[in-house]
VOPAGU-2260 file (C-alpha; in pm, 1 decimal, decimal comma):
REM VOPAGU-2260
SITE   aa  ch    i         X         Y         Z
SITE  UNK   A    0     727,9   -1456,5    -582,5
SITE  UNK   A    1     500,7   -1162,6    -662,9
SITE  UNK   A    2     189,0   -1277,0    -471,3
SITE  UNK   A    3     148,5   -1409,4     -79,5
SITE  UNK   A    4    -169,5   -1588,4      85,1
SITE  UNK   A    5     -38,6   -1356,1     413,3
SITE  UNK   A    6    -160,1   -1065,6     514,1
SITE  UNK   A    7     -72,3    -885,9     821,7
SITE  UNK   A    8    -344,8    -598,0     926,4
SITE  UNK   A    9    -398,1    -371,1    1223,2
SITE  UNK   A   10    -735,4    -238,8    1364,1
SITE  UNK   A   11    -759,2     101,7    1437,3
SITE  UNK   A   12    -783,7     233,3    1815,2
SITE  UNK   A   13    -793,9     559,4    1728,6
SITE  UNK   A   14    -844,3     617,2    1335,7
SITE  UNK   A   15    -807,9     965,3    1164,4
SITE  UNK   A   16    -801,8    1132,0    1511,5
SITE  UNK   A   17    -633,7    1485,4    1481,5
SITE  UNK   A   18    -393,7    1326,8    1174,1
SITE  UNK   A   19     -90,6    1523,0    1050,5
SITE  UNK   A   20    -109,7    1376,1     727,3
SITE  UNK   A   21    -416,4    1567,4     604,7
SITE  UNK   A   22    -152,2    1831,7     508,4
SITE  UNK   A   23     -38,0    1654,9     221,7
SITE  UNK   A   24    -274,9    1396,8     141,6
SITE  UNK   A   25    -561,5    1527,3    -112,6
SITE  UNK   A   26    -745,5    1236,9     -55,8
SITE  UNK   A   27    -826,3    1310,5     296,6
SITE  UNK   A   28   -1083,7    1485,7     492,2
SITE  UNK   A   29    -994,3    1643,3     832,7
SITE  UNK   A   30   -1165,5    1456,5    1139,2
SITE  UNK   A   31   -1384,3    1734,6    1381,7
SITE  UNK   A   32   -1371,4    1654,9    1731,6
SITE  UNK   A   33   -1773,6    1604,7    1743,8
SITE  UNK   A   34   -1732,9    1328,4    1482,6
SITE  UNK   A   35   -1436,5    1123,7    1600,7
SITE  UNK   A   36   -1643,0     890,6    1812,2
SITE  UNK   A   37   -1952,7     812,5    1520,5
SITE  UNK   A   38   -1613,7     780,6    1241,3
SITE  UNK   A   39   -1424,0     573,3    1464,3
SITE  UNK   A   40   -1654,0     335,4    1524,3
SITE  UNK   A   41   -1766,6     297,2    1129,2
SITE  UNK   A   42   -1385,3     238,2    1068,0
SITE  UNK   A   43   -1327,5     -32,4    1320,9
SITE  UNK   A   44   -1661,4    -176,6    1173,1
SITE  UNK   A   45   -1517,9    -127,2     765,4
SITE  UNK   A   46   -1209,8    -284,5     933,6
SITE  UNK   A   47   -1351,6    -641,5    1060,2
SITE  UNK   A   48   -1605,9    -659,8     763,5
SITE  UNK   A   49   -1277,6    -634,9     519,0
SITE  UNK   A   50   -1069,1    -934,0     788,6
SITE  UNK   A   51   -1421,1   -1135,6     735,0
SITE  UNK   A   52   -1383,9   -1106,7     401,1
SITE  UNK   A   53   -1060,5   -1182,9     327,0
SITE  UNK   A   54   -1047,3   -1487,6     541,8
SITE  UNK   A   55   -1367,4   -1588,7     392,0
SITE  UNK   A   56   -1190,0   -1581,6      43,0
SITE  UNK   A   57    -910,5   -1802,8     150,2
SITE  UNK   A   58    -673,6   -1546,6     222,8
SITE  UNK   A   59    -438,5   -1600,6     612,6
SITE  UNK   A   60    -499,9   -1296,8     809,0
SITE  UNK   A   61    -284,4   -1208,4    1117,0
SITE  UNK   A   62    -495,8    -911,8    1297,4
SITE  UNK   A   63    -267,3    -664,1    1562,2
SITE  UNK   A   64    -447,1    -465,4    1816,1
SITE  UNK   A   65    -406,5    -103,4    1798,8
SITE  UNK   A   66    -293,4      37,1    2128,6
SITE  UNK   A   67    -486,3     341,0    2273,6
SITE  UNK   A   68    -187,2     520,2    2359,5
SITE  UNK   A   69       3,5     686,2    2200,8
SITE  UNK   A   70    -227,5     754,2    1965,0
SITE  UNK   A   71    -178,4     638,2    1616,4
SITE  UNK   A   72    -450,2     791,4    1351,7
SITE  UNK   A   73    -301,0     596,4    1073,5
SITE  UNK   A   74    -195,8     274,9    1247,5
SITE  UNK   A   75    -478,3     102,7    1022,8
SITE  UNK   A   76    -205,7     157,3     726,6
SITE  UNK   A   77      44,6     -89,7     822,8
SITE  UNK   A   78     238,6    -114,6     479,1
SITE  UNK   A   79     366,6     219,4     512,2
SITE  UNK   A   80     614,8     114,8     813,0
SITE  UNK   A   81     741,9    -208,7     745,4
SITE  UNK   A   82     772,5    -471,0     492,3
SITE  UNK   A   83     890,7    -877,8     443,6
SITE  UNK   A   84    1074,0   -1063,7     196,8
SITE  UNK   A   85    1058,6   -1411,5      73,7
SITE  UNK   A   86    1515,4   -1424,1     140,5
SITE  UNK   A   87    1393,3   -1370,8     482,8
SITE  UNK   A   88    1427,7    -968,6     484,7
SITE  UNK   A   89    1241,8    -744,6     685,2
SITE  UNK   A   90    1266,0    -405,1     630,6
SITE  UNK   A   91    1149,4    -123,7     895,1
SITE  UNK   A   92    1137,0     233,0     696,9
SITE  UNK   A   93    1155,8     593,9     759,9
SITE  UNK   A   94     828,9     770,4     770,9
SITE  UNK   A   95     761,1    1169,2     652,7
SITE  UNK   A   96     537,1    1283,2     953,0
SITE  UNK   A   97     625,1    1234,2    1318,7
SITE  UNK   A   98     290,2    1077,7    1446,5
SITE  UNK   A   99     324,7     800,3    1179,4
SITE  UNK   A  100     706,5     696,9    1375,7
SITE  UNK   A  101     495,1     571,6    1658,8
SITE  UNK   A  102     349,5     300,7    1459,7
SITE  UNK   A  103     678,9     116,0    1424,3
SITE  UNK   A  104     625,1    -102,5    1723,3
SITE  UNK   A  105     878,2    -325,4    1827,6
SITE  UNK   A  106     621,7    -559,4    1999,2
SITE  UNK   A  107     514,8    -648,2    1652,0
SITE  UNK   A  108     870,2    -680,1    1490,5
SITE  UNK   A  109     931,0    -902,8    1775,6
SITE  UNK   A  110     679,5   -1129,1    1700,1
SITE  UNK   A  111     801,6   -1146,0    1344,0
SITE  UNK   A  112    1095,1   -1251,8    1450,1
SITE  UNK   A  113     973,3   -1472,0    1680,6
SITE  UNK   A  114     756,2   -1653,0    1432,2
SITE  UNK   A  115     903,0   -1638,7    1094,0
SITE  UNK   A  116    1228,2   -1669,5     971,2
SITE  UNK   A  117    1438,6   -1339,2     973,7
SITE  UNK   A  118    1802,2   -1357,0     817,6
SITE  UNK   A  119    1851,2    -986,2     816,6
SITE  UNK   A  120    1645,5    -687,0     996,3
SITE  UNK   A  121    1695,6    -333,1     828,8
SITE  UNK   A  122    1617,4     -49,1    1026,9
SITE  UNK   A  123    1590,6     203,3     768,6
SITE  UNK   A  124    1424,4     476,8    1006,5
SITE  UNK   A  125    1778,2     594,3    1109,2
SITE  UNK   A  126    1744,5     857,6     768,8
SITE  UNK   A  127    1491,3    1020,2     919,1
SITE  UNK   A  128    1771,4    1244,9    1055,2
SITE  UNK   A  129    1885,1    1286,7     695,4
SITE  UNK   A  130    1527,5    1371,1     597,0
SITE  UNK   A  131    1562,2    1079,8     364,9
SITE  UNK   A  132    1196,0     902,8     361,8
SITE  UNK   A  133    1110,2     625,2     164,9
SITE  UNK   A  134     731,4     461,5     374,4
SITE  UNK   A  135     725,6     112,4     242,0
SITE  UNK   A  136     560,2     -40,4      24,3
SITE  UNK   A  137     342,7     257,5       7,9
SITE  UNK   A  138     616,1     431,6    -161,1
SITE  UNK   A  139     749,5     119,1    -362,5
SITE  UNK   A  140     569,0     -48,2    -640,6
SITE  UNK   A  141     784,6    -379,2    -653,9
SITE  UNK   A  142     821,4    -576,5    -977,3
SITE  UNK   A  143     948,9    -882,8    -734,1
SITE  UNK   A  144    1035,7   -1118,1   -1008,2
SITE  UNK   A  145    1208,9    -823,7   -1238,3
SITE  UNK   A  146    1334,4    -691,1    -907,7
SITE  UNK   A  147    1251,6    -351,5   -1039,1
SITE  UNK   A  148    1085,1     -77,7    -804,0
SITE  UNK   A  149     874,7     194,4    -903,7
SITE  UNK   A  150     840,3     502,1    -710,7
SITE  UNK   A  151     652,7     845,6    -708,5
SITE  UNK   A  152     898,4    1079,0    -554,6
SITE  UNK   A  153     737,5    1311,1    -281,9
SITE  UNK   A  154     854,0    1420,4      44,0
SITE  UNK   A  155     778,8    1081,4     183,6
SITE  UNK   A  156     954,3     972,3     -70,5
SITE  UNK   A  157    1313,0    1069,5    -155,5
SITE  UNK   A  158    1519,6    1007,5    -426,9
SITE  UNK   A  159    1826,6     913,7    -245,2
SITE  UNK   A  160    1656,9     679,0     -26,6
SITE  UNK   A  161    1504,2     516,5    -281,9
SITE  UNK   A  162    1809,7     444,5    -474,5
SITE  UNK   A  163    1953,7     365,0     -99,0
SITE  UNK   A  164    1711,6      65,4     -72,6
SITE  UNK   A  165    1752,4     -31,2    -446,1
SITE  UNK   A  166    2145,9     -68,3    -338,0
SITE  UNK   A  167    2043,8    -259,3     -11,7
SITE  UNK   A  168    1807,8    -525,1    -161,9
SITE  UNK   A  169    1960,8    -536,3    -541,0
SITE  UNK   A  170    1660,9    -372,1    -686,6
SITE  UNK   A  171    1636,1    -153,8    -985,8
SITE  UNK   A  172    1508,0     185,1    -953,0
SITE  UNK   A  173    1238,6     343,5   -1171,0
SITE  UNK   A  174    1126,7     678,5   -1065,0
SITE  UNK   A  175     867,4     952,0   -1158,6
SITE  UNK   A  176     662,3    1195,3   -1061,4
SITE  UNK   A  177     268,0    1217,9   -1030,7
SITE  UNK   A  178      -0,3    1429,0    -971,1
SITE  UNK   A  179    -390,4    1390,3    -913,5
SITE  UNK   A  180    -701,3    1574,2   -1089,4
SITE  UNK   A  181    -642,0    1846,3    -885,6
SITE  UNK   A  182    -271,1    1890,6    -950,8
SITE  UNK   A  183    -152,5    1798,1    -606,7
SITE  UNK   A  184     126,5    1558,7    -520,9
SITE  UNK   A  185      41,0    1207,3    -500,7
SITE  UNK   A  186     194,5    1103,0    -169,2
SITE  UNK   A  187     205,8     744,6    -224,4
SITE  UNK   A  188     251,1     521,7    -528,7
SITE  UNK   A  189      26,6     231,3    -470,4
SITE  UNK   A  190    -258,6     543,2    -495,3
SITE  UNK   A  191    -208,9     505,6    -897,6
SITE  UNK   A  192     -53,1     177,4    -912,0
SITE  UNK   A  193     -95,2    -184,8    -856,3
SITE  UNK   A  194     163,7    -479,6    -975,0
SITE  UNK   A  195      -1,0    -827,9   -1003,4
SITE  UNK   A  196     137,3   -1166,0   -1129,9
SITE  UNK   A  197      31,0   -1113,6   -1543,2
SITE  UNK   A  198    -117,4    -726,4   -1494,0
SITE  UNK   A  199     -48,2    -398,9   -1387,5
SITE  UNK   A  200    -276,9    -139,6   -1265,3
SITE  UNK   A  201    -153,8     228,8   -1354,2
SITE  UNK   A  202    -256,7     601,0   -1386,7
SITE  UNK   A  203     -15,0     690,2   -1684,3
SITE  UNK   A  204    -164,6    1036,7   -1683,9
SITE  UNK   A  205     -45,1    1094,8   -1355,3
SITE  UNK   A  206     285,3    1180,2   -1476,8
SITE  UNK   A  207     358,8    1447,9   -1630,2
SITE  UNK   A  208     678,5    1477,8   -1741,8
SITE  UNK   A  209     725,1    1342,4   -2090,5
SITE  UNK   A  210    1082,8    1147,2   -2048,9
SITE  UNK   A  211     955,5    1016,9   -1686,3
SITE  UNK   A  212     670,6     900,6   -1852,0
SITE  UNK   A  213     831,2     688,7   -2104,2
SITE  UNK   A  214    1035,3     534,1   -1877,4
SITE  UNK   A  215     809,9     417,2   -1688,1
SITE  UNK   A  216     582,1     286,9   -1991,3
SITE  UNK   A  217     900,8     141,6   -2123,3
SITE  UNK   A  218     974,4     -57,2   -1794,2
SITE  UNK   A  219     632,8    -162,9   -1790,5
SITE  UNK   A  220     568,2    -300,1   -2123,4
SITE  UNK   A  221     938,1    -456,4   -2091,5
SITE  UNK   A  222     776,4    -700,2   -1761,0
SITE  UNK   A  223     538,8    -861,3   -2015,0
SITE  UNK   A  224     253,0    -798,3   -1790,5
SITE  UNK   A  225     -65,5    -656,4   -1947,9
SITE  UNK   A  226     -99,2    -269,6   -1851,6
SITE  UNK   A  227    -453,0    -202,5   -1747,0
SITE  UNK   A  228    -484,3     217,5   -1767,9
SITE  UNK   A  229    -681,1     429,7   -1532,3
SITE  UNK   A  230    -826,4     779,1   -1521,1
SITE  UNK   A  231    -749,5    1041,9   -1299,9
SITE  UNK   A  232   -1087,9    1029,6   -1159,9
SITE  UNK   A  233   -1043,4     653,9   -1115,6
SITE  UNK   A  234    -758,5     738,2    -914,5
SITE  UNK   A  235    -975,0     963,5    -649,6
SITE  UNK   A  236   -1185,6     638,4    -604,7
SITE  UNK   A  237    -867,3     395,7    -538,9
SITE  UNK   A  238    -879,2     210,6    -852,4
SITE  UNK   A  239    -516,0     208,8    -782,8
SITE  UNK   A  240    -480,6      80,4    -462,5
SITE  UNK   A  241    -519,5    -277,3    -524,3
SITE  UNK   A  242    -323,7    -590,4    -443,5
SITE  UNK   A  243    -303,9    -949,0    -577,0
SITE  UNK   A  244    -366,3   -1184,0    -343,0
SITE  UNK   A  245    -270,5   -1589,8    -348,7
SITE  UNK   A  246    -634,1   -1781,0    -180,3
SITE  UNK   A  247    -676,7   -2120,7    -142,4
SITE  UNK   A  248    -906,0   -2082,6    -464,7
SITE  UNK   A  249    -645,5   -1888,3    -676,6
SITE  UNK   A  250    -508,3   -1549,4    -705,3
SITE  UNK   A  251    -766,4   -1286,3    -653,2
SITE  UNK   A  252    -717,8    -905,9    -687,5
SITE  UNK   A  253    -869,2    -674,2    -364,5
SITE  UNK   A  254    -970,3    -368,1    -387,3
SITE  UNK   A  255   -1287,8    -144,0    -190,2
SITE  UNK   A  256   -1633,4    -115,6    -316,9
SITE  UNK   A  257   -1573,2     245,8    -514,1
SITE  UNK   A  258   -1242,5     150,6    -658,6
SITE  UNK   A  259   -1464,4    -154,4    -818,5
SITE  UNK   A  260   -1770,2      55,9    -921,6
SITE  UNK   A  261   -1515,8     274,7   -1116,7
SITE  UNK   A  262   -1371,4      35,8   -1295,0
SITE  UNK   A  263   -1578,3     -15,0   -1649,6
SITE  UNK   A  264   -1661,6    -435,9   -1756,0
SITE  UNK   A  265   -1343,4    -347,3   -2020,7
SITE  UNK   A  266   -1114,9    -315,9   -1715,0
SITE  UNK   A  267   -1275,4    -584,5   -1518,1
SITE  UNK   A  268   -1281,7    -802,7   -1808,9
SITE  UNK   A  269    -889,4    -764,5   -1805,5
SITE  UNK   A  270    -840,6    -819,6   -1478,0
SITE  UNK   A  271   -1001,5   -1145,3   -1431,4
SITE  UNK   A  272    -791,2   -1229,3   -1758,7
SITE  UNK   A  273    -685,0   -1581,9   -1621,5
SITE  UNK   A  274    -935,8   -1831,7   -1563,2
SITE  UNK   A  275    -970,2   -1875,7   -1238,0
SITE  UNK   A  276    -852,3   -1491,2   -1111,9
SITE  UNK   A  277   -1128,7   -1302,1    -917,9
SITE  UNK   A  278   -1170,5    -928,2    -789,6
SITE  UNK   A  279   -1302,6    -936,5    -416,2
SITE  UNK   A  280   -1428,5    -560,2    -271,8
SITE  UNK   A  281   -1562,0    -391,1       6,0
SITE  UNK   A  282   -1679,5     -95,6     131,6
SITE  UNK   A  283   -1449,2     110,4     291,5
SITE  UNK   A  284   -1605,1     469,0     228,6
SITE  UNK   A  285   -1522,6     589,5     606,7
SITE  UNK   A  286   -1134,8     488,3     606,1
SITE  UNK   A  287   -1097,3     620,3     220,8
SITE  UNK   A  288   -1280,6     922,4     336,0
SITE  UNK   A  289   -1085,7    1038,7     671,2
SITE  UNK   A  290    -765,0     819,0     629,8
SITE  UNK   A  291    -701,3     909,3     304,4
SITE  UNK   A  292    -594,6     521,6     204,8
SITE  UNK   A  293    -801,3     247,6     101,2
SITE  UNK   A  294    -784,0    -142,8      59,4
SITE  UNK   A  295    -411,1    -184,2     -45,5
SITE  UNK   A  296    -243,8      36,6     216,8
SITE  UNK   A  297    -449,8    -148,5     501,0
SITE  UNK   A  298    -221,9    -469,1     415,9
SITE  UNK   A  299     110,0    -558,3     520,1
SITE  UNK   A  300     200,7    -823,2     299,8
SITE  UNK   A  301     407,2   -1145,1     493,1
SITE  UNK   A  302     667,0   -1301,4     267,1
SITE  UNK   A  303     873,5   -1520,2     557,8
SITE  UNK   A  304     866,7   -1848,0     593,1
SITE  UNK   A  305     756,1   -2004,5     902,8
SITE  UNK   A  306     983,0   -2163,4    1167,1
């Protein structure tokens, strides 16, 4: 089951404020104390416009309150801390940068729990000791019905914890290394990558390194899914960071405003490849702008079946 009609998202109580992770996200612009109130506010408003949307297209959206304290600057990125599987997993992960451990809240795992069947909980974030950091589906692109996982290595994302949670959940690892137009790390793979049902979204000149290159093209053509490429640039505007979505009127790929614009009618064209696939966007300039992250990371994705 690639696809779910569940999303899980969290609106920000405190977005971008004095965040860590501008140190090794390119994508992000450092919050000033003057501006925190004014950008704040636009992101909470970016934030219910995308729920109203989503809900509006069919999709079931679960919406968790931020808390005020302690402050969380990236709690609107929920998919970096946790994710759920349709065997009734649920995975809780080990995250690079210390403010970003506060986000795993047990209130929510509880309710999880509580709602939802849950065979087997893995607390991964026991390797942050080892400095082994692997931050979800963030850092894993997941082929679910090849059970193949793709990942950008970076320091929040190690090789031996990737091949750790291949060995836990009897996936097969593919990984690689990418870079941005300005030659920095990527820090997350779902920035240049997107796995749908029949397509898949990716920044091949990202990577760099010939023989990592051709594995991954290998792996990719060997799913049968149609490869859709992107540009560098198209990367900077999220093109990447999209997810397919089941609605109650079909699958439908989401994605923000600018990661739309960038595409050209070629790439849209090949998106909306089935019949009755569509591509629904939004504009979430503010949280792309100061967070660093756009549609895709804002969505914890909810595999488990209800009790």
């Amino acid at each position: 089951m690639q696809t779910t009609h569940h999303l899980l998202m969290v609106r920000p109580a405190n977005f971008a404020r004095a965040s860590e992770t501008v140190a090794d996200n390119s994508f992000q612009e450092v919050v000033s104390n003057e501006s925190f109130g004014s950008i704040g506010d636009r992101a909470v408003e970016e934030f219910d416009r995308f729920v109203d949307l989503l809900r509006t297209a069919g999709v079931e959206v679960t919406v968790i309150e931020d808390t005020a304290s302690p402050v969380k600057p990236d709690a609107v990125f929920p998919n970096n801390w946790f994710s759920t599987h349709p065997d009734g997993t649920l995975v809780t992960y080990p995250t690079y940068w210390p403010q970003r451990r506060l986000e795993r809240r047990e209130d929510v795992v509880e309710m999880l729990k509580s709602r939802y069947r849950v065979d087997r909980h893995l607390d991964l974030s026991v390797w942050e000791a080892e400095d082994c950091f692997l931050e979800s589906t963030g850092s894993l692109l997941l082929d679910r019905d090849r059970k193949v996982a793709y990942a950008c290595l970076s320091q929040r994302c190690t090789r031996e914890a990737v091949h750790d949670w291949c060995e836990l959940m009897d996936y097969q690892p593919i990984t690689f290394h990418a870079y941005d137009a300005r030659g920095a790390v990527i820090y997350h793979t779902n920035v240049m990558m997107a796995i749908g049902t029949t397509h898949v979204i990716v920044c091949l000149d990202a990577v760099t390194d010939a023989e990592e290159k051709s594995k991954l093209t290998e792996s990719l053509l060997l799913s049968g899914k149609r490869i859709v490429g992107l540009s560098l640039e198209q990367v900077d505007q999220f093109a990447g960071n999209a997810l397919e979505v089941k609605t109650t009127e079909g699958p439908a790929w989401i994605m923000s405003t600018a990661a739309f614009t960038s595409l050209d009618d070629a790439q849209r064209d090949a998106l909306m490849e089935p019949e009755n696939m569509r591509i629904v966007h939004t504009d979430l300039s503010t949280i792309e702008r100061y967070g660093g992250g756009s549609a895709r990371c804002m969505l914890g994705e909810i595999y488990l079946e209800t009790r």
